[in-house]
KEKE-3310 file (N, C-alpha, C; in steps of 0.2 Angstrom, whole numbers, plus 5000, padded with zeros to 4 digits):
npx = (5235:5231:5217:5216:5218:5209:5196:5199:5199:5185:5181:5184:5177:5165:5163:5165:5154:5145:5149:5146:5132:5128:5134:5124:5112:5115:5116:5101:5096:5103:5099:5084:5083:5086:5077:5066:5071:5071:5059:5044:5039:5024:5013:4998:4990:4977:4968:4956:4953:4952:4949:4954:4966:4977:4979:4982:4992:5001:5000:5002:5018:5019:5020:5032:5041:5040:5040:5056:5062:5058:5053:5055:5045:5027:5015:4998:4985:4968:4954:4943:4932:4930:4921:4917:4910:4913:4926:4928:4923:4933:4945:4939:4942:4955:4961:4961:4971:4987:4995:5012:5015:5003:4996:4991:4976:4966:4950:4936:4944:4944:4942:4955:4960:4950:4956:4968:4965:4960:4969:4980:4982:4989:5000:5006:5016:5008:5005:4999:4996:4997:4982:4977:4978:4964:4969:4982:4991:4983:4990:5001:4997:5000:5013:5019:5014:5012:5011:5014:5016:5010:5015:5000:4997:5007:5007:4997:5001:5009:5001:4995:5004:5009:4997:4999:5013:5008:5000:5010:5017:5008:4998:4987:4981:4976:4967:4953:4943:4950:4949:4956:4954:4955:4943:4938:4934:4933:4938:4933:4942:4935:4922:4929:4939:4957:4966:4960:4955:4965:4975:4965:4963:4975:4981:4971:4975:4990:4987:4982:4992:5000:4995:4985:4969:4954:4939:4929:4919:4913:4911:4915:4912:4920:4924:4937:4936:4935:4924:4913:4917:4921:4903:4902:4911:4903:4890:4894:4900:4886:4882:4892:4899:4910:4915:4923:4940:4949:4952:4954:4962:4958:4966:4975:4966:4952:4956:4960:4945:4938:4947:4942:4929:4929:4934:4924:4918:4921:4933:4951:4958:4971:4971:4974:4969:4956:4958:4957:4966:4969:4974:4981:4985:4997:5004:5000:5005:4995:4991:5004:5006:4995:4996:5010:5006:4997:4985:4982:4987:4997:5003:5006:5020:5017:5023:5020:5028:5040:5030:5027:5038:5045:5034:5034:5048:5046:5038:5043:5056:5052:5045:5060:5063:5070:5078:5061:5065:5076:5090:5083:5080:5072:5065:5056:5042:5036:5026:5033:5028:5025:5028:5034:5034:5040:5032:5033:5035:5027:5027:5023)
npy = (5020:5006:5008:5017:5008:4997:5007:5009:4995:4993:5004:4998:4985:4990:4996:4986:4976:4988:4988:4973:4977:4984:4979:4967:4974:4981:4967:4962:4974:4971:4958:4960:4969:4960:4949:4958:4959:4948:4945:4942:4954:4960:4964:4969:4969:4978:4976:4984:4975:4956:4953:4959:4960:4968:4970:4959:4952:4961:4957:4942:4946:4951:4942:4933:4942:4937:4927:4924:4930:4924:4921:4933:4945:4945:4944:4950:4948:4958:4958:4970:4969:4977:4987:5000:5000:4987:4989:4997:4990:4979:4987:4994:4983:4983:4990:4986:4978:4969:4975:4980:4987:4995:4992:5001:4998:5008:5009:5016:5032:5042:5041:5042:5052:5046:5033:5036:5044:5034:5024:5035:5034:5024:5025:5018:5015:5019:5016:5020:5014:5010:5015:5028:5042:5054:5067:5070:5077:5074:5064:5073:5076:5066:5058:5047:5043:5035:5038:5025:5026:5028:5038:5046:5051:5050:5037:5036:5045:5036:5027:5034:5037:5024:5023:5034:5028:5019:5026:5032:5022:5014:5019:5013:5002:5007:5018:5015:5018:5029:5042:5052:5054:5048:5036:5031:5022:5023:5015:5016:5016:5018:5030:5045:5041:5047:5041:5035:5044:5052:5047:5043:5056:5063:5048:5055:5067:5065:5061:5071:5080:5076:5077:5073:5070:5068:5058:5053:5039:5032:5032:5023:5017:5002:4999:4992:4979:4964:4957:4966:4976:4966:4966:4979:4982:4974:4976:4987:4987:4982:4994:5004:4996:4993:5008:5007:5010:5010:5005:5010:5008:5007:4999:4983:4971:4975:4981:4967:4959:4968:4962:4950:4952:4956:4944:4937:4941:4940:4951:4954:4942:4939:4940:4956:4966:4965:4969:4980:4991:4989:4993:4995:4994:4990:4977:4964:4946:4939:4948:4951:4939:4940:4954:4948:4939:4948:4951:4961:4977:4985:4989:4996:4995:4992:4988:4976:4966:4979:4989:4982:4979:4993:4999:4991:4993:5005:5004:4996:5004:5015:5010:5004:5016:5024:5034:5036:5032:5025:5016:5015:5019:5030:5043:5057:5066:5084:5083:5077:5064:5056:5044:5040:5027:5021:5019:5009:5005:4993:4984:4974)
npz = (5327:5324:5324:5314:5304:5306:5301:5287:5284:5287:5278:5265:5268:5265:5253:5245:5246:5242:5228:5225:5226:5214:5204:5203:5203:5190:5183:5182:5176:5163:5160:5160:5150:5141:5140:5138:5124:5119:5117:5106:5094:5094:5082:5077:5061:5053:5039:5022:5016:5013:5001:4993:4980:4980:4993:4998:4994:5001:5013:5012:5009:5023:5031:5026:5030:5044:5043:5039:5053:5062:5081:5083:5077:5078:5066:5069:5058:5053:5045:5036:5027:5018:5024:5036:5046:5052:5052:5061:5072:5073:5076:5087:5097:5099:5104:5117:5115:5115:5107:5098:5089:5078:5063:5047:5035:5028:5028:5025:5021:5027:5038:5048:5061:5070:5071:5075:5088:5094:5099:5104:5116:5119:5115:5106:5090:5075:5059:5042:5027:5010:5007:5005:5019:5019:5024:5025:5034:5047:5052:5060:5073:5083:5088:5084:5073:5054:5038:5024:5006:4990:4976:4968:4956:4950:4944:4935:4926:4923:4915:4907:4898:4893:4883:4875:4870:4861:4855:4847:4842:4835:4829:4822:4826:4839:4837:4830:4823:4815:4820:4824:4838:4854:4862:4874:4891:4908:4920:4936:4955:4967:4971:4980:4985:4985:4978:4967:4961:4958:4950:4939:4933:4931:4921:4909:4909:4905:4891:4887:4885:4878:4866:4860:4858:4865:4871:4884:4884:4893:4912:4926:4941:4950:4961:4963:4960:4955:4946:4945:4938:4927:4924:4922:4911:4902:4900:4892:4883:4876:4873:4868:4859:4846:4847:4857:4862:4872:4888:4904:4919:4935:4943:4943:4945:4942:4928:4921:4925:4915:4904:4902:4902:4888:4882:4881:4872:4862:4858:4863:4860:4854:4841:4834:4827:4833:4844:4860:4868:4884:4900:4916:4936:4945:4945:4945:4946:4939:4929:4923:4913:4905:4898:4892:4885:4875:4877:4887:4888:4897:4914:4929:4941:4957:4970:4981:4991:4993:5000:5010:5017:5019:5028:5038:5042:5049:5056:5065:5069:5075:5087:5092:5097:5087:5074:5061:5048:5051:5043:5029:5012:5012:5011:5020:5012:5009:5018:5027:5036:5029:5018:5001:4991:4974:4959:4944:4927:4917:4902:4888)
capx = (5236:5227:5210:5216:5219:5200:5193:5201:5194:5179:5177:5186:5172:5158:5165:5166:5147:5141:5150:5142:5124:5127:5133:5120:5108:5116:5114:5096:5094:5103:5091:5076:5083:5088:5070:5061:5071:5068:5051:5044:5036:5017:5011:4992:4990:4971:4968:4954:4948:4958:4949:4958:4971:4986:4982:4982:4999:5005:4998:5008:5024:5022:5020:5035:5043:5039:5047:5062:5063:5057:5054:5056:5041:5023:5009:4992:4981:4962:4949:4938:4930:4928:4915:4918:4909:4915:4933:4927:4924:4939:4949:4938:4944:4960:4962:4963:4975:4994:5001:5017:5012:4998:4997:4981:4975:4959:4943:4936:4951:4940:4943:4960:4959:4945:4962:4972:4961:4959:4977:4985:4983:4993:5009:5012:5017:5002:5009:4994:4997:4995:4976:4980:4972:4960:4970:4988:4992:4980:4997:5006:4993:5003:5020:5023:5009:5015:5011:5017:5010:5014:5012:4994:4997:5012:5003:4990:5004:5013:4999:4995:5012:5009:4994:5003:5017:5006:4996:5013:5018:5004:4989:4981:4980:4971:4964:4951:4938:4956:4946:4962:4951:4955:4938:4940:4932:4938:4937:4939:4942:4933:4921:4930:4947:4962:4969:4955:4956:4972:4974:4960:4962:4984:4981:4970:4980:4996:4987:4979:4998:5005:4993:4980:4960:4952:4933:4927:4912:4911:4916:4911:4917:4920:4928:4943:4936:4934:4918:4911:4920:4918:4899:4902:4912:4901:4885:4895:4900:4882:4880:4895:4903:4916:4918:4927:4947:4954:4948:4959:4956:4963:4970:4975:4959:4948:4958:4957:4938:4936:4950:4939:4924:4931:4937:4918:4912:4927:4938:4956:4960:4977:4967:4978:4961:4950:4959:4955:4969:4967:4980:4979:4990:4998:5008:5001:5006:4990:4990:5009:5004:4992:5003:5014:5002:4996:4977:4983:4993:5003:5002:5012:5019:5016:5030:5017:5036:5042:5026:5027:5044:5045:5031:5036:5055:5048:5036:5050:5061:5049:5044:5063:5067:5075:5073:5058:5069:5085:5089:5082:5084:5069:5064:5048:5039:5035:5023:5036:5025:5021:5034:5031:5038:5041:5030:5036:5029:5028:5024:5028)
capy = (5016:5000:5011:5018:5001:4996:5014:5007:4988:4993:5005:4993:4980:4992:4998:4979:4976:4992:4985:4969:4977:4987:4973:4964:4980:4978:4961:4962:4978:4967:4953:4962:4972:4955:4947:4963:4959:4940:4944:4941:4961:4960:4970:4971:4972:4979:4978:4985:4969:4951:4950:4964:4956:4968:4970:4950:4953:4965:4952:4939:4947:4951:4934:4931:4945:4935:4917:4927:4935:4918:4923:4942:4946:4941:4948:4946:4950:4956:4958:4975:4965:4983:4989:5005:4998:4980:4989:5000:4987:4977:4994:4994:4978:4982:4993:4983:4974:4970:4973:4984:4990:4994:4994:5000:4999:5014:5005:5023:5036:5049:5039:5044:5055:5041:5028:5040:5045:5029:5021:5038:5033:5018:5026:5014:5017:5017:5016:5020:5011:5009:5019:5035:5044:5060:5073:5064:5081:5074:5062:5074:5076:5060:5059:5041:5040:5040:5035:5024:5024:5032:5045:5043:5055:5048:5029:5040:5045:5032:5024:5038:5036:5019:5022:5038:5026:5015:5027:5034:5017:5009:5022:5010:4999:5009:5024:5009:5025:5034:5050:5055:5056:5040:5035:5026:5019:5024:5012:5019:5014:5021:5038:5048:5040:5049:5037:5034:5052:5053:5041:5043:5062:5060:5046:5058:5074:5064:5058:5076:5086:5073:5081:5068:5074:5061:5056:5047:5038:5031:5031:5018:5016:4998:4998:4989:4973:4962:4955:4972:4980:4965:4966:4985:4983:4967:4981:4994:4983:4982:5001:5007:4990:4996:5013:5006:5011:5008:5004:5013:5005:5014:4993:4978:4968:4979:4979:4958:4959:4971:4959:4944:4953:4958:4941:4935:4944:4940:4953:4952:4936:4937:4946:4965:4969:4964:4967:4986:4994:4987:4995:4994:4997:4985:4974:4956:4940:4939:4955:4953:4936:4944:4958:4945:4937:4952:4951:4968:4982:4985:4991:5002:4993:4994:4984:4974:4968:4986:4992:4978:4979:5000:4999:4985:4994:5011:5002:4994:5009:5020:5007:5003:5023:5025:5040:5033:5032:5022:5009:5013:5023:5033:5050:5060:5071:5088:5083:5074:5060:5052:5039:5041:5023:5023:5014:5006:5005:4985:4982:4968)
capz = (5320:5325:5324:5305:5299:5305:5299:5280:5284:5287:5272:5260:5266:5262:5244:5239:5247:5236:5222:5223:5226:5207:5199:5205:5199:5183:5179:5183:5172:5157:5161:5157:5142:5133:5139:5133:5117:5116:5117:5098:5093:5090:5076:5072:5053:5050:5031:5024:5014:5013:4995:4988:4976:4983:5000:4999:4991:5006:5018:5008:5011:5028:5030:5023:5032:5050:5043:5041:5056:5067:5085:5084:5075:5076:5066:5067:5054:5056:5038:5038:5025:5014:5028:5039:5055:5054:5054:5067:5079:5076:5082:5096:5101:5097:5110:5123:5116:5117:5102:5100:5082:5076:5055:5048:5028:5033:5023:5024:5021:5031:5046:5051:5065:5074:5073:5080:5093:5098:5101:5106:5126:5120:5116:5102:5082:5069:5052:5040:5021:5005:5006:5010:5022:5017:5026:5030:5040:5053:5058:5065:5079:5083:5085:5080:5067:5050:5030:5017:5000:4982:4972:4964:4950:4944:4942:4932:4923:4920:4913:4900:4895:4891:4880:4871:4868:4857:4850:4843:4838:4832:4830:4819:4830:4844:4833:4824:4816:4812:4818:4828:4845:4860:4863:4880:4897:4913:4928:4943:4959:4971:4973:4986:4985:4981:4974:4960:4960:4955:4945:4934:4932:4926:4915:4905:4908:4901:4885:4884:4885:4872:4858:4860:4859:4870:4872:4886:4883:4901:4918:4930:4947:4950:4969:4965:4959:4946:4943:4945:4933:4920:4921:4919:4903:4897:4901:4889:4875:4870:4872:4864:4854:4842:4848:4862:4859:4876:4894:4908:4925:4940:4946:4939:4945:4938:4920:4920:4923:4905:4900:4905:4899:4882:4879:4880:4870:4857:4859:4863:4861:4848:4834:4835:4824:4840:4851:4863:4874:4890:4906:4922:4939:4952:4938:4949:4941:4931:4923:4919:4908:4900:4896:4889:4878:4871:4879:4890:4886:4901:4917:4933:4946:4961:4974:4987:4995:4996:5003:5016:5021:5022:5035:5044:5043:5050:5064:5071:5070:5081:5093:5097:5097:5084:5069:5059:5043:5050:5038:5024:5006:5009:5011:5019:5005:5011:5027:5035:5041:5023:5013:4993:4986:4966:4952:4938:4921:4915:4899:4884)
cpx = (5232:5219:5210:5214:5209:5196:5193:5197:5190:5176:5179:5179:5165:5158:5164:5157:5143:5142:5147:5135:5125:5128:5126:5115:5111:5114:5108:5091:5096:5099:5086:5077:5083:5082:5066:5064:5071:5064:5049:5038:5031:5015:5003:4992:4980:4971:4960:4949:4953:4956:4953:4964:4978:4985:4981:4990:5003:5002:5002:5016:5025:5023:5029:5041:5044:5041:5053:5064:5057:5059:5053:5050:5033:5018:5004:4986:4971:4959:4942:4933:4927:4921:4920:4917:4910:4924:4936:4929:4929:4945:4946:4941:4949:4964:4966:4967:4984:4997:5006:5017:5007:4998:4989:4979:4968:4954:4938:4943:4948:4942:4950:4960:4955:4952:4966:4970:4960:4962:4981:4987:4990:5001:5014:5013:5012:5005:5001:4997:4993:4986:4976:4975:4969:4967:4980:4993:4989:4986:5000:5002:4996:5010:5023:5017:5013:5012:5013:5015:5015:5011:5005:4995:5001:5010:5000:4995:5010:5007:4995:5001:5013:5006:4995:5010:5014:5003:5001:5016:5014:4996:4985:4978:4974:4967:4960:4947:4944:4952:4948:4959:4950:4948:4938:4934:4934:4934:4940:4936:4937:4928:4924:4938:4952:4965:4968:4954:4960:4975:4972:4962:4971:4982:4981:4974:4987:4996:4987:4986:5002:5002:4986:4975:4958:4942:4931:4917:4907:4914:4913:4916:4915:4923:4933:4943:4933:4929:4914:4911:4919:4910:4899:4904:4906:4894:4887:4897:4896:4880:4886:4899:4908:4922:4923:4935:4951:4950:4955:4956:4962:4968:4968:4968:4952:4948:4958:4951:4936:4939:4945:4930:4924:4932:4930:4915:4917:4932:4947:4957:4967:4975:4968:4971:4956:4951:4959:4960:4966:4973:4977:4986:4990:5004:5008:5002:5002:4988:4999:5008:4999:4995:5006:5012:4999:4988:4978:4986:4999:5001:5007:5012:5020:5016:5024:5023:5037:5036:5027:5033:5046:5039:5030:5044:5053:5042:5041:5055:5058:5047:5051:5065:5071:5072:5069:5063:5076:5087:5087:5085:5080:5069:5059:5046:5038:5032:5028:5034:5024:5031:5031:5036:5034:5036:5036:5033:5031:5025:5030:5035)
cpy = (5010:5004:5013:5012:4998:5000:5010:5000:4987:4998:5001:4986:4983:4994:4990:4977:4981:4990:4981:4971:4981:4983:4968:4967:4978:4974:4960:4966:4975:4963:4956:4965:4966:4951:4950:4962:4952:4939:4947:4951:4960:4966:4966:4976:4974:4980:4979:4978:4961:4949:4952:4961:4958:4970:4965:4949:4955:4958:4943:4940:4949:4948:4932:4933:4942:4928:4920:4930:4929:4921:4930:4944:4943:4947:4945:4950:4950:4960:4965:4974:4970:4987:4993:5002:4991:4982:4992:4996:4982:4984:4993:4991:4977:4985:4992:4977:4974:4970:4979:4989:4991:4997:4996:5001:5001:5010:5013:5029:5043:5047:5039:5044:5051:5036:5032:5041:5038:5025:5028:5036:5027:5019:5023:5016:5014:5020:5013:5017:5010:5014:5025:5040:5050:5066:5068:5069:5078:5072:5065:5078:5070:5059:5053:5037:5043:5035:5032:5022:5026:5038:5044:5045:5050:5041:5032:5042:5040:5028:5029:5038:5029:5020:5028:5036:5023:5017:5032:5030:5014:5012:5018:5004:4998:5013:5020:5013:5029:5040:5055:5058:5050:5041:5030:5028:5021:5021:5014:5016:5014:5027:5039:5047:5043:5048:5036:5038:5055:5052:5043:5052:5064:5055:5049:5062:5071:5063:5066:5081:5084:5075:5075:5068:5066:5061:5051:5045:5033:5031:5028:5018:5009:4994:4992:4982:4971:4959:4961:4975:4973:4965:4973:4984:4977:4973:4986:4993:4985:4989:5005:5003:4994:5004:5014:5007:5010:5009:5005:5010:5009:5006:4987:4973:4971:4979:4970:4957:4964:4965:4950:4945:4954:4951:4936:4937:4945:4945:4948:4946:4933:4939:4953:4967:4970:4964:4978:4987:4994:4988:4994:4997:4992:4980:4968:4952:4939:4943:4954:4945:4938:4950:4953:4942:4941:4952:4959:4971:4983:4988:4994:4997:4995:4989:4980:4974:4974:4988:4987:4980:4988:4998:4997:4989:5001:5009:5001:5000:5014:5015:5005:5012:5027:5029:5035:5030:5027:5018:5009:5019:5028:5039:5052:5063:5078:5090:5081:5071:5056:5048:5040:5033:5024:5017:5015:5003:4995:4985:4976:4970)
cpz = (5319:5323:5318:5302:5299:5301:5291:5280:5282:5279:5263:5260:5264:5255:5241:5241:5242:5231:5220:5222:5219:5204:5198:5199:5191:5178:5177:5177:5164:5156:5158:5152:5139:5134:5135:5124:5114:5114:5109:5098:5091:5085:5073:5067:5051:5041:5028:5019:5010:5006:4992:4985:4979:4989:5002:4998:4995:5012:5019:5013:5018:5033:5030:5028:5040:5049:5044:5046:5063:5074:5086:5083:5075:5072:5065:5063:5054:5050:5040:5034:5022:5017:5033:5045:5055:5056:5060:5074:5079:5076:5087:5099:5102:5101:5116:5123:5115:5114:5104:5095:5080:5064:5052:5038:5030:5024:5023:5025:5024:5040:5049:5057:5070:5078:5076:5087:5099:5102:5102:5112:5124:5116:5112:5093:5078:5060:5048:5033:5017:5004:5009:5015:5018:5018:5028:5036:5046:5057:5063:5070:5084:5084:5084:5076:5060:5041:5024:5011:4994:4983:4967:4956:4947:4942:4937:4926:4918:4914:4906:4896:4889:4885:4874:4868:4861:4853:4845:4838:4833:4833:4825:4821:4836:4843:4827:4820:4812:4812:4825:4834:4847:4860:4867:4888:4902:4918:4934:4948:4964:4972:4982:4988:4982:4977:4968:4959:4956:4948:4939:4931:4927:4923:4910:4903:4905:4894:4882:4882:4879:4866:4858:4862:4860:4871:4876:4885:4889:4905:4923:4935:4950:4957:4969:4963:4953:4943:4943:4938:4926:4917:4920:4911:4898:4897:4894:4883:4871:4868:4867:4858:4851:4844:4853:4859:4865:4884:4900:4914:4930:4946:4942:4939:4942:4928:4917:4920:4918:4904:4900:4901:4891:4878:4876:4875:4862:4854:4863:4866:4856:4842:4836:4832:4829:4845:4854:4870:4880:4896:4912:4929:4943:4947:4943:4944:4936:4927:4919:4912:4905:4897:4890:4884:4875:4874:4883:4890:4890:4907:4923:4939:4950:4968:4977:4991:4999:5001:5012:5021:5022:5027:5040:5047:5050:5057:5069:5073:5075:5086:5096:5097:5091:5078:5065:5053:5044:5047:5033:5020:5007:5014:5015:5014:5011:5020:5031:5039:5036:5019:5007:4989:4976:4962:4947:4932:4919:4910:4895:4883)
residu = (UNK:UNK:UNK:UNK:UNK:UNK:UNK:UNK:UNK:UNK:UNK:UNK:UNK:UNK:UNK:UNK:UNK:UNK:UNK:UNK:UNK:UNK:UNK:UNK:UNK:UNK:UNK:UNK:UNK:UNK:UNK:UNK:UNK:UNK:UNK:UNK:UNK:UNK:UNK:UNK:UNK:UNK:UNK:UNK:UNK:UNK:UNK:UNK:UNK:UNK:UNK:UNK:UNK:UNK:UNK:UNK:UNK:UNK:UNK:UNK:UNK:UNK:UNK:UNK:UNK:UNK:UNK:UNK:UNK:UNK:UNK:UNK:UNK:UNK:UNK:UNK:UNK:UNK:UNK:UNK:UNK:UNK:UNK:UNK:UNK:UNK:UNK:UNK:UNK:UNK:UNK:UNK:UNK:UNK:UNK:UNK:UNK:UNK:UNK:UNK:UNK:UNK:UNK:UNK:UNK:UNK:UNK:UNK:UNK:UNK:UNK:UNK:UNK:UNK:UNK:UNK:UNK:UNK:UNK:UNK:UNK:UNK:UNK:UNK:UNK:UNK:UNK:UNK:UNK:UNK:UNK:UNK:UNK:UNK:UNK:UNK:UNK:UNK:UNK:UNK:UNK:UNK:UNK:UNK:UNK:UNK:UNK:UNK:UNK:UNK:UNK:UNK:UNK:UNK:UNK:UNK:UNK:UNK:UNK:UNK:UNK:UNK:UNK:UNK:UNK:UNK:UNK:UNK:UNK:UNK:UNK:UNK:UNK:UNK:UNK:UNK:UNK:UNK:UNK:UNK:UNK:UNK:UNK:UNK:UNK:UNK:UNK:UNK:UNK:UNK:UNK:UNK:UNK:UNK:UNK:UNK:UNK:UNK:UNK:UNK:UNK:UNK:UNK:UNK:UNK:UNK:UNK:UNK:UNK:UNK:UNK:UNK:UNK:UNK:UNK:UNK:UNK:UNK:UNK:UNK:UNK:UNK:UNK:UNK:UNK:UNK:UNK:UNK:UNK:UNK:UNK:UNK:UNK:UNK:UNK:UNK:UNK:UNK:UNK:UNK:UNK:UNK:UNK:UNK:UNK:UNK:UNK:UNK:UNK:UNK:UNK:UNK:UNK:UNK:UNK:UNK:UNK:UNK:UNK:UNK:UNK:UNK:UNK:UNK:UNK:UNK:UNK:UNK:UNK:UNK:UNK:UNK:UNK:UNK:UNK:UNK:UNK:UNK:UNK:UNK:UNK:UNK:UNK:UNK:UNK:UNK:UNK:UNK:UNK:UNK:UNK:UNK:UNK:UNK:UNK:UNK:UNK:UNK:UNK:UNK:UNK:UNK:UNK:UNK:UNK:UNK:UNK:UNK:UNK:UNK:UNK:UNK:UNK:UNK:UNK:UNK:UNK:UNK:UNK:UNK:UNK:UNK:UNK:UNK:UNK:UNK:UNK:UNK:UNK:UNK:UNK:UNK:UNK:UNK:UNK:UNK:UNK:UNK:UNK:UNK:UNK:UNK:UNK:UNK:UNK:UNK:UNK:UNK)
# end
């Protein structure tokens, strides 16, 4: 009996010794999760140029997104400075570093596949934005590579829309020969972008479906910027003067420099007689005062906010494990690697 009683003793003191060694184990293992999640989450933001009006605007809000979210969140932001090999080599360098996210606005949208390639070994979420890539299937070579952008087309259409509104309102307005043919401009973004691809190509095709015989008299591709594009239009003035009927630009800095170059040159300035249908895309604060004073017709927005905070929602969501989508309203498109957020037409 004496020899049970010890037998039970002794296993009674070794069940309370394992019990301690687990808890012990336990505490240990909650320790390190709640370290690993006190620790603020790095996110390099590559953009592919800090002048650009709205990827100054997404860099803005992500900004904004890391006051909010004090402690959790750091991002640090690195200028591709609209060069291919300046943004090449800050990815090199980036490599070897410790972020947790890597976000990427591609300055060549041919170079996908390179960024991929580069940070696969690293195991961490690349969320491509607002510039779409060439091929956005490359993603899913990747299983936490993914894209959030629009739809090009429908900017392209929205902003036909705009100018088939006007010209059913107010064809004598923008039809100044009244020889029932738009006679317009097209600024485009980009050669080779899909975007300025898009864009430019739906505008058209929305004026052309509304009954609307079109004649362009130039297309110039002004990469997105605004002193570009006004010495474009200020160049096209002296060339085609009057026959100008509307200046289509594939972004709102593009449409400010016409509207800037138009005003030189005494156009639109509050004279409906003198003044030449001016649209644009992105609806930033100084296209939407212009707009409002009548110097530019109107333009397609295009969220900066939203863009920022989907890509920030769906990094976070795959770097702590969780389905890319959890938490939000939005959807994939067909690829299943791509986000399509929504434009909005903005006019007076």
């Amino acid at each position: 009996m004496n020899i049970l009683k010890r037998i039970l003793a002794i296993l009674e003191i070794i069940f309370i010794v394992v019990a301690m060694e687990i808890s012990v184990c336990d505490a240990r293992v909650i320790a390190g999760t709640n370290e690993l999640r006190q620790r603020a989450v790095m996110i390099d933001v590559v953009l592919y140029n800090f002048k650009d009006k709205y990827a100054s605007l997404v860099k803005e809000n992500l900004e904004e997104i890391q006051k909010q979210n004090e402690g959790k969140v750091i991002f640090r932001f690195y200028d591709g400075k609209d060069n291919q090999s300046t943004q090449d080599e800050v990815l090199s360098n980036l490599v070897s570093d410790s972020a947790d996210i890597l976000m990427v606005n591609l300055v060549d949208t041919k170079a996908t596949q390179d960024v991929i390639d580069r940070f696969k070994s690293k195991n961490i979420p690349i969320i491509f934005f607002n510039r779409e890539p060439l091929a956005v299937d490359i993603l899913k070579s990747y299983g936490k590579a993914y894209y959030v952008g629009t739809n090009a087309n429908e900017a392209g259409e929205m902003q036909g829309k705009i100018i088939v509104d006007i010209w059913n309102k107010n064809r004598d307005l923008i039809d100044k020969n009244n020889n029932g043919v738009l006679q317009y401009i097209m600024l485009e973004g980009e050669h080779g972008s899909i975007e300025a691809r898009e864009r430019t190509e739906f505008s058209i095709g929305t004026i052309n479906k509304a009954g609307i015989k079109t004649e362009q008299l130039a297309l110039k591709a002004a990469d997105w910027q605004r002193d570009l594009a006004k010495t474009n239009i200020s160049s096209l003035l002296l060339q085609y003067g009057k026959n100008i009927e509307a200046i289509i630009a594939n972004n709102d800095e593009m449409a400010i420099g016409a509207v800037e170059a138009l005003q030189n040159n005494g156009y639109n300035l509050g004279d409906k007689n003198k003044t030449i249908v001016v649209v644009g895309i992105d609806a930033t604060a100084e296209a939407q005062e212009l707009i409002k004073k009548g110097f530019m017709a109107g333009s397609v927005m295009q969220d900066p906010y939203e863009m920022a905070e989907v890509s920030y929602a769906i990094g976070m969501n795959v770097f702590e494990g969780r389905d890319p989508l959890y938490g939000t309203k939005y959807k994939f498109d067909d690829t299943k690697v791509a986000i399509r957020l929504p434009y909005h037409e903005y006019v007076a």
